[in-house]
C-alpha positions in Angstrom: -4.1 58.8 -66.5 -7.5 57.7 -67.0 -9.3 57.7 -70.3 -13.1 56.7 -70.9 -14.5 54.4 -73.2 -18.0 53.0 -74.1 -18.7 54.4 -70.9 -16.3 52.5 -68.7 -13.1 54.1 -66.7 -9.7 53.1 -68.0 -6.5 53.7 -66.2 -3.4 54.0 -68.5 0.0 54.4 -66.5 3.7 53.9 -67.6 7.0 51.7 -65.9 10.3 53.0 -66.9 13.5 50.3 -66.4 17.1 51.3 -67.0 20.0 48.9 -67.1 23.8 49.4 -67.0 25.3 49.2 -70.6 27.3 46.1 -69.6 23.7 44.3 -68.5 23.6 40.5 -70.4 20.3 41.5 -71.8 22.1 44.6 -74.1 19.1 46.7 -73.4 19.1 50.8 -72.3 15.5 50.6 -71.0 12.6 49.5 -71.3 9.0 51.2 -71.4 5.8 49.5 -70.3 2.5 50.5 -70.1 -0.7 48.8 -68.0 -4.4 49.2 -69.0 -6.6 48.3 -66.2 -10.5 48.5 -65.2 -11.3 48.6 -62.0 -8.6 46.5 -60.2 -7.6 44.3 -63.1 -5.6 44.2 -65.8 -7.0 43.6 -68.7 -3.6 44.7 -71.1 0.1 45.4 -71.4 2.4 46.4 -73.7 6.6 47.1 -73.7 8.9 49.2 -76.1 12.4 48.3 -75.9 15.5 50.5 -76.1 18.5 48.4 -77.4 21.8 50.0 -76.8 22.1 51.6 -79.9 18.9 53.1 -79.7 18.3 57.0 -78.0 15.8 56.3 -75.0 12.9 59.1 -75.2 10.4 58.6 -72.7 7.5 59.7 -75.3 9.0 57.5 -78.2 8.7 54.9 -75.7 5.1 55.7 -74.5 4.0 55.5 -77.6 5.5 52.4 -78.8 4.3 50.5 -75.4 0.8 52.2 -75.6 0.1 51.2 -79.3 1.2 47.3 -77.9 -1.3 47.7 -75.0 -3.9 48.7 -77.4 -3.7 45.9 -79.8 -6.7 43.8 -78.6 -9.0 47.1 -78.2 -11.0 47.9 -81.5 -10.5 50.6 -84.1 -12.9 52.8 -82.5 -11.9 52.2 -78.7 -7.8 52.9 -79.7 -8.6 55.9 -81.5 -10.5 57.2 -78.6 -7.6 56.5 -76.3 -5.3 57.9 -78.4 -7.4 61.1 -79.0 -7.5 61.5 -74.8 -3.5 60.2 -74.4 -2.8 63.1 -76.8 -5.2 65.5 -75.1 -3.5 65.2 -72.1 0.1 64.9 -73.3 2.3 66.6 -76.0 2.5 64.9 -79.3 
């Protein structure tokens, strides 16, 4: 998705991984989420699902979204977040 910002063009988009429940890192998945502009990357974030967790793609979203947005200011992630939630359910 893209989101704008102070005037410049974010693009916001979402990596799902699954593992086997006998995998050696005892994770279910794991949900990541890129911020670029233009052709770089400028953050990341990850949720991860342990095994004894439910995995929910939106839980995960979220969690790996908020992470992204850590360096961003108050202003800029509540901008985000109002477009993410625009665009998706809550």
């Amino acid at each position: 998705m893209k989101v704008l910002v102070r005037g410049k063009e974010y693009k916001l988009w979402f990596e799902h991984s699954f593992f086997d429940e006998d995998n050696p890192v005892q994770l279910k998945g794991i949900t990541d989420c890129f911020i670029s502009l233009g052709e770089e990357c400028v953050a990341g974030g990850a949720a991860l699902c342990s095994l004894g967790d439910n995995f929910v793609k939106a839980t995960g979203r979220k969690i790996a979204l908020a992470r992204a947005l850590k360096e961003f200011s108050r202003e800029d992630r509540k901008e985000v977040w109002d477009q993410y939630f625009a665009t998706v359910k809550k």
